[in-house]
C-alpha positions as CSV (number, residue, x, y, z in Angstrom):
1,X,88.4,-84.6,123.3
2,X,88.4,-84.3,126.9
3,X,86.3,-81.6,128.5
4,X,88.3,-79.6,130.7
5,X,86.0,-76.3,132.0
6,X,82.5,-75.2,131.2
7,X,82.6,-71.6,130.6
8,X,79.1,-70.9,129.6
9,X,75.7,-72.5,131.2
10,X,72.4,-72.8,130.2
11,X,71.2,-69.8,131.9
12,X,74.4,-67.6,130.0
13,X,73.4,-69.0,126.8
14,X,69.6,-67.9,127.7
15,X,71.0,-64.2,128.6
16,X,73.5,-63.7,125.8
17,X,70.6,-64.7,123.6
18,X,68.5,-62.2,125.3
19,X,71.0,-59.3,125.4
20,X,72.0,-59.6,121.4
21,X,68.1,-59.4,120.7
22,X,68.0,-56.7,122.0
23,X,71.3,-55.3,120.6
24,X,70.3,-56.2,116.9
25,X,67.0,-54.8,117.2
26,X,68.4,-51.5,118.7
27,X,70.9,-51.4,115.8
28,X,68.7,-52.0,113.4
29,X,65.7,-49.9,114.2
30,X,63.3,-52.7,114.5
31,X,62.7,-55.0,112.7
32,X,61.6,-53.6,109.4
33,X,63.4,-55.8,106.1
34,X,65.7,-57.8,108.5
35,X,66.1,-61.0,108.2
36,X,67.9,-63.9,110.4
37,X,70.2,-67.0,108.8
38,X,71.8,-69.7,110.7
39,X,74.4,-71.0,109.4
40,X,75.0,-75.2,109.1
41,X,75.4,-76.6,112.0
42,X,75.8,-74.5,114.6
43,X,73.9,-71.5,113.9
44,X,70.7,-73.2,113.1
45,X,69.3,-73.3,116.6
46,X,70.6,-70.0,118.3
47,X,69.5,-68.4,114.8
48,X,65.8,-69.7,116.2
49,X,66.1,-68.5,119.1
50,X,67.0,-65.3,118.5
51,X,64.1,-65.2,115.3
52,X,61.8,-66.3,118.2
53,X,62.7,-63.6,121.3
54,X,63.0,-60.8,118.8
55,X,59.1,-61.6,117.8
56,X,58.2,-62.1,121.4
57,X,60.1,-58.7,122.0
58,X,58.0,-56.8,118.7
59,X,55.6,-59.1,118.5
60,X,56.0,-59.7,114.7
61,X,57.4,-62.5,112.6
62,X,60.5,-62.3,111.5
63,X,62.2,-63.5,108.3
64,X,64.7,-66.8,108.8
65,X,66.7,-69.4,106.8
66,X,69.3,-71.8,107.0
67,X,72.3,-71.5,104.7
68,X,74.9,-74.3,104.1
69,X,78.4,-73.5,103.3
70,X,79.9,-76.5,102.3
71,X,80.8,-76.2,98.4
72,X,81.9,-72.6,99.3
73,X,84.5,-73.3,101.5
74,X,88.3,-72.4,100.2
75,X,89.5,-76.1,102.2
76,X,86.2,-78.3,101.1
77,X,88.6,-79.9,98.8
78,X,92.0,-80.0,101.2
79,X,90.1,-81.9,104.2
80,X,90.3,-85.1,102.5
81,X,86.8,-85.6,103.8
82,X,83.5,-86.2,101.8
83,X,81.9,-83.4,101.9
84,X,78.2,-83.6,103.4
85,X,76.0,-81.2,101.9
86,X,73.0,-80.1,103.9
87,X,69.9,-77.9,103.4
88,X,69.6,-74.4,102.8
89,X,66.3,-72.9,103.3
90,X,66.5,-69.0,102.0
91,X,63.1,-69.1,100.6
92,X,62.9,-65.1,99.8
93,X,65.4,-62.4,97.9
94,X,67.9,-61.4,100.0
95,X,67.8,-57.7,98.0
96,X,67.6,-54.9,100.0
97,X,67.4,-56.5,103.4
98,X,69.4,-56.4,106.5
99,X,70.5,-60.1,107.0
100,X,72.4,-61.3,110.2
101,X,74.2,-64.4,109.8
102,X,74.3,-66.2,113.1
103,X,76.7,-69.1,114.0
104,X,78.0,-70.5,117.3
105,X,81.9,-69.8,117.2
106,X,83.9,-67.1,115.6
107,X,87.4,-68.4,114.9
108,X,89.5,-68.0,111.7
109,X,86.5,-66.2,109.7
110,X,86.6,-68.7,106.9
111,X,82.8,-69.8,107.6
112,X,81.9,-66.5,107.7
113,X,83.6,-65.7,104.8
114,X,82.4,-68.8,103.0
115,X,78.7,-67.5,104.2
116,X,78.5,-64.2,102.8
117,X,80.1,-65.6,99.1
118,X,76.8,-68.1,99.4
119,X,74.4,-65.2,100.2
120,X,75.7,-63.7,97.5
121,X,73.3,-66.2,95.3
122,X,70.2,-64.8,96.9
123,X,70.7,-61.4,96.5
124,X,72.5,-58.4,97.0
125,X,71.6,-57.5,100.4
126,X,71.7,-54.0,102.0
127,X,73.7,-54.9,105.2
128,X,75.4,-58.2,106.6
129,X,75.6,-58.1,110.2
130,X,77.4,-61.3,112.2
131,X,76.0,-62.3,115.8
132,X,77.7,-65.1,117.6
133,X,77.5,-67.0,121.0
134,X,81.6,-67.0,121.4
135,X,84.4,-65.3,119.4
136,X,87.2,-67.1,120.5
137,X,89.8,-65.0,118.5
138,X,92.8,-66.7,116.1
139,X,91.1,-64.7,113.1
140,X,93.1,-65.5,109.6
141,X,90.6,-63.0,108.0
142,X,89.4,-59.1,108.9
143,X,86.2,-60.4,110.0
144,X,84.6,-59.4,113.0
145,X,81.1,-60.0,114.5
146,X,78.4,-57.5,115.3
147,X,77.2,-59.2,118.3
148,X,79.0,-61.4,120.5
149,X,77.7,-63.5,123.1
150,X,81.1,-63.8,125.0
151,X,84.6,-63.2,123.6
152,X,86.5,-66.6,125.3
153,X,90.4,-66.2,124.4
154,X,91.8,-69.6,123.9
155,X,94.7,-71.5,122.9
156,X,94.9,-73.0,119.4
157,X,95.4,-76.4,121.1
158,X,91.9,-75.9,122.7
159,X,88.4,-76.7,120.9
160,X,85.3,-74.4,121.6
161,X,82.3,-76.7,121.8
162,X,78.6,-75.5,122.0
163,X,76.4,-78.1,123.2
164,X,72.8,-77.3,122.6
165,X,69.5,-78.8,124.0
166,X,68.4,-80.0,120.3
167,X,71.7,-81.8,119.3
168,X,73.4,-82.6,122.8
169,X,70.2,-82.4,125.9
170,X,72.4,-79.7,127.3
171,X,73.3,-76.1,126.7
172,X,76.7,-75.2,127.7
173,X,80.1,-73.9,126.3
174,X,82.8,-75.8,127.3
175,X,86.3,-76.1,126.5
176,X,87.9,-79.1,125.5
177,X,91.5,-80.5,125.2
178,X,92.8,-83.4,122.7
């Protein structure tokens, strides 16, 4: 892939972050029975920073885990690929509580899709909310997100990557052509 235009810096990733703190905590009334999940791999780190500015911002701790969708995806068996299986660290009942599933990039919906069928195992929970850094559109499900860093049309011949500082020493968005 060849990168072809950053369209999100370090210091937008730091105020999206901010702003959709602030805009689950308002929706949700606080922070009473929610609970944040990143999803594998990309939602894992803006999942803990959003866990960590919204306990700055109430100063309180707030419930997290990390949920891999793998064996619940409908094409895990069409990629031809083997299948790597990661970690999933839901280490409480999901019953009752107000989960928001964060992830990096809101495309076809099939992750998200694939996410809520594995919460499912935990729980029944009362609300599943969806925050993401870009919704880049080209949905093949009715799946929207609650909270949206930045909505970024693109083409379907273009690739939405988030580089963060824990996986790539940089935070940006960029778009990338093949």
């Amino acid at each position: 892939m060849k990168k072809k235009q950053v369209v999100m810096d370090a210091d937008g990733i730091e105020r999206s972050l901010t702003r959709i703190a602030y805009e689950i905590l308002e929706r949700n009334k606080g922070t009473d029975n929610l609970i944040i999940i990143g999803i594998r791999k990309g939602g894992v780190s803006l999942a803990e920073r959003l866990r960590e500015k919204i306990s700055t911002i109430e100063k309180t701790e707030i419930m997290y885990g990390t949920l891999d969708i793998t064996l619940y995806r409908d094409d895990v068996l069409t990629t031809g690929k083997r299948p790597e299986i990661e970690k999933t660290y839901i280490p409480f009942p999901l019953d009752h509580k107000r989960v928001v599933i964060v992830d990096d990039v809101l495309f076809t919906g099939r992750t998200v899709r694939a996410a809520m069928d594995a919460l499912m195992d935990f729980g029944r929970p009362e609300l599943i909310q969806l925050a993401v850094l870009i919704d880049r559109g080209h949905r093949e499900f009715p799946i929207r997100a609650d909270f949206i860093g930045e909505t970024l049309p693109s083409s379907l011949w273009e690739n939405i990557s988030v580089n963060l500082l824990d996986n790539r020493d940089i935070d940006e968005v960029v778009i990338e052509e093949s």
